[in-house]
Legacy VTK file of the C-alpha trace (Angstrom):
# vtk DataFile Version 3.0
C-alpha trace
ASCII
DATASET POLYDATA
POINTS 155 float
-136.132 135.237 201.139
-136.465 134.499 197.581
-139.566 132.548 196.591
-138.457 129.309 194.537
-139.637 128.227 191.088
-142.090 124.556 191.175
-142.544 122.803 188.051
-143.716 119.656 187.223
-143.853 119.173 183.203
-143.217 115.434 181.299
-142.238 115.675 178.077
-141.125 112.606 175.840
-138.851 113.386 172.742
-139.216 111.354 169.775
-136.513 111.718 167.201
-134.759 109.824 164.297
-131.477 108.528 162.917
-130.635 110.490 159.438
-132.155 108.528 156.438
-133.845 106.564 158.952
-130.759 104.106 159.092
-131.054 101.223 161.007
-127.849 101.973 163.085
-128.498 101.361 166.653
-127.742 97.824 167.422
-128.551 95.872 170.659
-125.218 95.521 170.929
-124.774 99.858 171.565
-127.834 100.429 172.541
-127.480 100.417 176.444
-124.254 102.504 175.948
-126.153 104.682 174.012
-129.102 105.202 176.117
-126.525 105.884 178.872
-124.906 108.439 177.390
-127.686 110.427 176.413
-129.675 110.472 180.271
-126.056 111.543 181.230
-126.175 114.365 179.017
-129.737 114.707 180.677
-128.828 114.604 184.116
-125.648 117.170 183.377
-128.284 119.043 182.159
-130.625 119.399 185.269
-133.076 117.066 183.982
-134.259 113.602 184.678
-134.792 110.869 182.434
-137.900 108.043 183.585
-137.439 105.793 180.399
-135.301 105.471 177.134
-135.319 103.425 174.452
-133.258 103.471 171.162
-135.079 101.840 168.280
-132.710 101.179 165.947
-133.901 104.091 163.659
-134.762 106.350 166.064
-135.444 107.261 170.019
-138.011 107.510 172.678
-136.823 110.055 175.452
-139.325 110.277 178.442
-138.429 112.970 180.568
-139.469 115.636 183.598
-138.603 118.961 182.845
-136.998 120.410 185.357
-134.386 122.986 184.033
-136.414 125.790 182.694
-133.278 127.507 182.287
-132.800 125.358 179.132
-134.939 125.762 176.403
-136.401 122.102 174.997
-135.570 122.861 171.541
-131.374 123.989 172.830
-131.731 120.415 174.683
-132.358 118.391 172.086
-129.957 120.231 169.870
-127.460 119.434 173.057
-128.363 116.123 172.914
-128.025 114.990 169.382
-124.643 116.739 168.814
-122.826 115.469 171.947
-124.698 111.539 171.595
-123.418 112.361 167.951
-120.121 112.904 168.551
-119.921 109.881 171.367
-121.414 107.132 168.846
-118.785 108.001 166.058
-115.509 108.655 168.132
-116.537 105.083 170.253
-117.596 103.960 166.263
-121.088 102.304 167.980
-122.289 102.259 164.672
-120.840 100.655 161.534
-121.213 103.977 159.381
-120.742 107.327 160.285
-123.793 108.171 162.523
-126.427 111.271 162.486
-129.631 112.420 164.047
-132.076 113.719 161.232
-133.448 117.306 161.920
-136.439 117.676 163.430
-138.292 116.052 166.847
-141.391 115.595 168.248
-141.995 117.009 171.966
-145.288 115.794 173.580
-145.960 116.733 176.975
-148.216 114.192 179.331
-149.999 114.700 182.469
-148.825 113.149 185.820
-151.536 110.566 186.029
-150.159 109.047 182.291
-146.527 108.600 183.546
-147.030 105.354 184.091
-148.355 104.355 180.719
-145.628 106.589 179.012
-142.814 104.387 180.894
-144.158 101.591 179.871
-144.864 102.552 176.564
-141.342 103.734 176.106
-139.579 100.316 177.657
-141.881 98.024 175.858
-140.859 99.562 172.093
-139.350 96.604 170.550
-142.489 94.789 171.326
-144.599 97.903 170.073
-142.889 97.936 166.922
-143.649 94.155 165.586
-146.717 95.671 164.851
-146.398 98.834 164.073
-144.207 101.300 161.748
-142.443 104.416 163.302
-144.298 106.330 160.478
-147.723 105.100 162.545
-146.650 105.647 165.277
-145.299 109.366 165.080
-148.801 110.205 162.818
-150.735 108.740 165.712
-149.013 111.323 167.657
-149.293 113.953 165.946
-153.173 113.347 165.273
-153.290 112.724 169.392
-151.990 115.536 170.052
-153.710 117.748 167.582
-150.420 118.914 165.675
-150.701 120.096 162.274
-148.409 118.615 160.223
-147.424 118.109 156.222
-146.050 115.024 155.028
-142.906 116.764 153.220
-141.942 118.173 157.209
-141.781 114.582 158.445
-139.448 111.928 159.071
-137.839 110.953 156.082
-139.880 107.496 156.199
-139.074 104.415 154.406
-141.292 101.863 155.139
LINES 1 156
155 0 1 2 3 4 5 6 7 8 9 10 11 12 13 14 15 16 17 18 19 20 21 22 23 24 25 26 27 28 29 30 31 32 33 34 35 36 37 38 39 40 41 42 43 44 45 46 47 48 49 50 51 52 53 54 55 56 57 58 59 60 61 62 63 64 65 66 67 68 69 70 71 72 73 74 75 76 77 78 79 80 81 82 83 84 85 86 87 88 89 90 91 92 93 94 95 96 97 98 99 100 101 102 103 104 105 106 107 108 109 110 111 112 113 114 115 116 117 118 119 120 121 122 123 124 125 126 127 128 129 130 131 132 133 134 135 136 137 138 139 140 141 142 143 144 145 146 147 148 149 150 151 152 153 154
């Protein structure tokens, strides 16, 4: 018998439209956030919460596919959800991810607060920026970071 492979890893994926447009509607959003935990789940991994902003996305995840790499996922991820928005034409003008993503992994005990984090990010965002938001992160989580390697921010 072959021994088996446990892991138990959460990330959540934080990435943003190209120029920061304000594309995602509440209109496509559902359909988008569909599309992308089915790209996900055809990718051996499971999705616990979603939510597209309409500049950019919160992707809360368990990392079960080792056999993917995280950075080959996203890249996955925001070419097929690419290619979906703009053949469906979800979004007014042609649609693009920006380079670039955050990855910040979370212990099991904080899976709770991460879902709800996640589903509550329309609320979140009355009062504060992305550009907060994604600093706070990176300061959280210790990440070095230059300005210039950022987001494009506009706000």
């Amino acid at each position: 018998m072959m021994p088996n492979t446990y892991t138990q890893i959460y990330i959540q994926l934080v990435f943003a439209t190209k120029g920061r447009d304000s594309q995602i509607t509440n209109l496509v959003r559902e359909e988008i956030e569909k599309y992308i935990c089915g790209i996900f789940n055809n990718k051996g991994q499971k999705v616990m919460a979603i939510y597209a902003n309409p500049d950019h996305v919160h992707i809360f995840f368990s990392y079960k596919n080792l056999q993917i790499t995280i950075s080959d996922l996203v890249k996955v991820v925001k070419t097929e959800s690419t290619n979906f928005i703009n053949e469906k034409k979800l979004c007014v003008n042609h649609f693009t991810w920006q380079q670039g993503y955050g990855a910040f992994s979370y212990a099991k005990s904080q899976k709770e607060r991460v879902v709800n984090y996640i589903l509550n990010q329309e609320t979140h965002h009355e009062k504060k920026s992305f550009r907060d938001e994604y600093v706070e992160f990176l300061n959280a989580f210790e990440i070095e970071f230059k300005d210039e390697y950022l987001f494009e921010f506009y706000d």
